[in-house]
PAKE-334821 format. One record per residue: y negated, x, z negated of N, C-alpha, C, O in turn. Coordinates in steps of 0.2 Angstrom, whole numbers, plus 5000, padded with zeros to 4 digits. Each point is the difference from the previous one (the first is absolute). Layout:
BEGIN
YXZYXZYXZYXZ/...
This chain:
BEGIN
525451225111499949985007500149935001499649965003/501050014994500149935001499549934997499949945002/500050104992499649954996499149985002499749964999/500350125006499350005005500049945003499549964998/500950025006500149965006499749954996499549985002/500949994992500049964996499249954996499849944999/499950145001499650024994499349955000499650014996/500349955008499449965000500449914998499649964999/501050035000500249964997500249994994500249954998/499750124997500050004993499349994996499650044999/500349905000499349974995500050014993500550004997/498950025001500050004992499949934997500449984995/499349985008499849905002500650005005499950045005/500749914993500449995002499649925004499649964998/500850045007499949945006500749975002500550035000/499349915002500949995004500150035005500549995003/499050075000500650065004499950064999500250045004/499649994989500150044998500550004997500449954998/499650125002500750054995499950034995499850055002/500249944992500050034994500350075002500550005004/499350074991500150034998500750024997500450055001/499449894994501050004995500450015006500650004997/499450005009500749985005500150065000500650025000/498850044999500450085004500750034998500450025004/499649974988500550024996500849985005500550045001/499549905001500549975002500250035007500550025003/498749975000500050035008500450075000500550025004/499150034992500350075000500949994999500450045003/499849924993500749984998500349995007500450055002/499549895003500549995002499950055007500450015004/499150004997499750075007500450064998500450025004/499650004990500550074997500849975000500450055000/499849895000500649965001500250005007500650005002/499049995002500049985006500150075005500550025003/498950004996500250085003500550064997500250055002/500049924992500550074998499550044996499450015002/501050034993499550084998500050055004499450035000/501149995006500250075004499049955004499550035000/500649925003499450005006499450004996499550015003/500449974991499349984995500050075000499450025002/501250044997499550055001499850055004499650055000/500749945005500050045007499649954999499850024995/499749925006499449994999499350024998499550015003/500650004992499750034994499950085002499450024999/501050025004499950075001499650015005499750055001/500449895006499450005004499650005000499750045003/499949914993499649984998499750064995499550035003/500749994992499850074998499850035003499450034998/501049995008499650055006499649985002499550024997/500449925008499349995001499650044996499750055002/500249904993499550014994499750095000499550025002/501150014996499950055000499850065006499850054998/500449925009499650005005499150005002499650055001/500449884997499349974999499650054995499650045002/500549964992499850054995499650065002499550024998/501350045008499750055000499549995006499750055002/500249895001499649995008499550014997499750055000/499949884997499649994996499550044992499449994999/501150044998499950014995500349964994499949945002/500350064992500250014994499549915000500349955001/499150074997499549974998499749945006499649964998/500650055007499749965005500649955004499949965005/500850064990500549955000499849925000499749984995/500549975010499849944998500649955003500150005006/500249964990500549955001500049975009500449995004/498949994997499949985007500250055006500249995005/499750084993500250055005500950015001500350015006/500049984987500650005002500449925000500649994999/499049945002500349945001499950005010500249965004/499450104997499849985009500450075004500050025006/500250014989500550065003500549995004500549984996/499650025010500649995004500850004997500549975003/499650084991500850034998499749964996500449955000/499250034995500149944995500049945003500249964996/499750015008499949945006500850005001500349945001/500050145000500849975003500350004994500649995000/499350034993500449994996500249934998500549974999/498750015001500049934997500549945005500449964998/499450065010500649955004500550024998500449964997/499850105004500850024997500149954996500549965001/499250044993500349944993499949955002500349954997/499350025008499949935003500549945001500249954998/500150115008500650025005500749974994500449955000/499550094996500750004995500149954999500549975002/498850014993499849954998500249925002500449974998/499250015007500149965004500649995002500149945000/500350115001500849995006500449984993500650015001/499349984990500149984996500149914998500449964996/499050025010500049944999500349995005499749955002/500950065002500249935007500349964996499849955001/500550044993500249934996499549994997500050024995/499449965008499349974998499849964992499550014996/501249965003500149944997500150034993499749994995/500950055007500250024993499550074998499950014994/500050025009499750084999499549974997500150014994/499449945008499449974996500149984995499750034995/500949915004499849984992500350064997499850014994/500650055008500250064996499350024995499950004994/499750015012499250045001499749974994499750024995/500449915007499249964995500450004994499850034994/500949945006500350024990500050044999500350014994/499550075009500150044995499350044999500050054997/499449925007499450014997499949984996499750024995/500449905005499849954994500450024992499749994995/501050035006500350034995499650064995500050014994/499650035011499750065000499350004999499750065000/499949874997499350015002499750034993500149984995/499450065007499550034996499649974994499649955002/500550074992499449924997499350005002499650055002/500249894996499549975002499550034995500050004994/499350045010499650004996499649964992500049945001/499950084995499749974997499449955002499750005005/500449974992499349955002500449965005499849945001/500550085002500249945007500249955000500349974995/499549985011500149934999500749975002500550025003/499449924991500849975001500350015006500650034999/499249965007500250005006500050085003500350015006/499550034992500150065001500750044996500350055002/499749924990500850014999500649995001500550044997/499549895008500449965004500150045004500650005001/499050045003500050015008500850025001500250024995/500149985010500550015003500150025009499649975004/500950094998499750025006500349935004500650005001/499249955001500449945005500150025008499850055003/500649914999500250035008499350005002499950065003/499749914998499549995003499550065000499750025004/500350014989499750054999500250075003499750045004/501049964994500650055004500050015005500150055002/499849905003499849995010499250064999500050065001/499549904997499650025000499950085001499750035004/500749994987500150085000500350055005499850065001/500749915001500550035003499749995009500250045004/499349904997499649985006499550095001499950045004/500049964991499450074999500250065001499850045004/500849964989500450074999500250005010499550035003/500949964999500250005005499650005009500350015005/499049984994499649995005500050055005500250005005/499750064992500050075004500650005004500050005006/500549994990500849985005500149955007500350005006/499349974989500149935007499350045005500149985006/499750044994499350035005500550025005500149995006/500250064989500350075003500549965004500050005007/500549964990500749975003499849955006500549985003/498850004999499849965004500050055007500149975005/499850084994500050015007500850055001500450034997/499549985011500650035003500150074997500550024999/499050005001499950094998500250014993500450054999/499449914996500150024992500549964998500150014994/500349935011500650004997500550045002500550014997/499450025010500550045002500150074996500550034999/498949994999500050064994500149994995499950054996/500349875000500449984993500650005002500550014997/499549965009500949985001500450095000500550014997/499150045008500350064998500150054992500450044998/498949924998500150064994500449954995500250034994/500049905008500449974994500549975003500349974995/500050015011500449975004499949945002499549984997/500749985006500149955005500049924997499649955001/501050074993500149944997499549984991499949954997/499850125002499550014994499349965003499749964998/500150075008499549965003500049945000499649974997/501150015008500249925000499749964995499749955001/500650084993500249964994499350014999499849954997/499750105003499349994997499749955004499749954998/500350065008499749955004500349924997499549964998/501050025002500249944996499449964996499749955000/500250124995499949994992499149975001499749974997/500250075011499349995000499949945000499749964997/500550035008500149915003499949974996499449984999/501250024997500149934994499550024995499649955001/500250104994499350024998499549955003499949954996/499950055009499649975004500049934999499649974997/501150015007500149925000500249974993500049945000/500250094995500549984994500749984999500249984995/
């Protein structure tokens, strides 16, 4: 669900604002660090439902990823992790280089055939803003207005919101 949000800035032809691929490895690292195992999988079993929701609505066969990326309980799983997520960075500073040295430690090899500069790549802050600009859009949507921040402020409290709200900002501005 996160990597969705994301998923239009991962290149196979890398640009200076593309995201390689090799980062997921690291990405899933510090997101499964970040959220804890007890919430990745009270995650994960939501999501299941859905699915398996969708499935018997549908049928088996007429299951399609886009039916369960626009489902409402998969829509609030995803801010739930947003939420978490987010209210991780108020030390903006330090959360991020946490973030980028431990994808970069973490990064996938480079395809065969790839160019010098595609074995170089590395995730830089700038790249990181960008991602984490994306991963997080649906949130700031939501957190923009009166109504879906006061229904984050109740399902995750007052000071988690704060603190995600923080993380947006600076995201934004650097």
């Amino acid at each position: 669900m996160l990597v969705k949000q994301f998923s239009g800035l991962l290149k196979e032809k890398l640009s200076r604002k593309g995201i390689s691929r090799r980062m997921l490895l690291g990405y899933f690292l510090a997101v499964d660090m970040l959220l804890g195992p007890d919430k990745v999988e009270s995650y994960h079993e939501r999501c299941r439902a859905v699915i398996s929701r969708i499935k018997a609505d549908v049928g088996e066969d007429e299951f399609d990823w886009e039916h369960f990326h626009q489902e409402r309980d998969a829509i609030t799983v995803s801010l739930d992790a947003q939420v978490t997520l987010a209210a991780q960075f108020g030390d903006y500073d330090k959360r991020a280089n946490w973030f980028i040295n431990l994808v970069n430690s973490n990064l996938g090899l480079a395809p065969s055939g790839a160019s010098k500069g595609e074995r170089r790549w590395t995730l830089a802050e700038q790249r990181f803003r960008r991602m984490m600009d994306a991963m997080f859009a649906d949130l700031r949507k939501v957190m923009s207005s009166d109504t879906g921040r006061e229904r984050l402020i109740k399902r995750h409290g007052r000071e988690t919101a704060n603190n995600a709200i923080i993380a947006l900002k600076r995201i934004l501005v650097g």
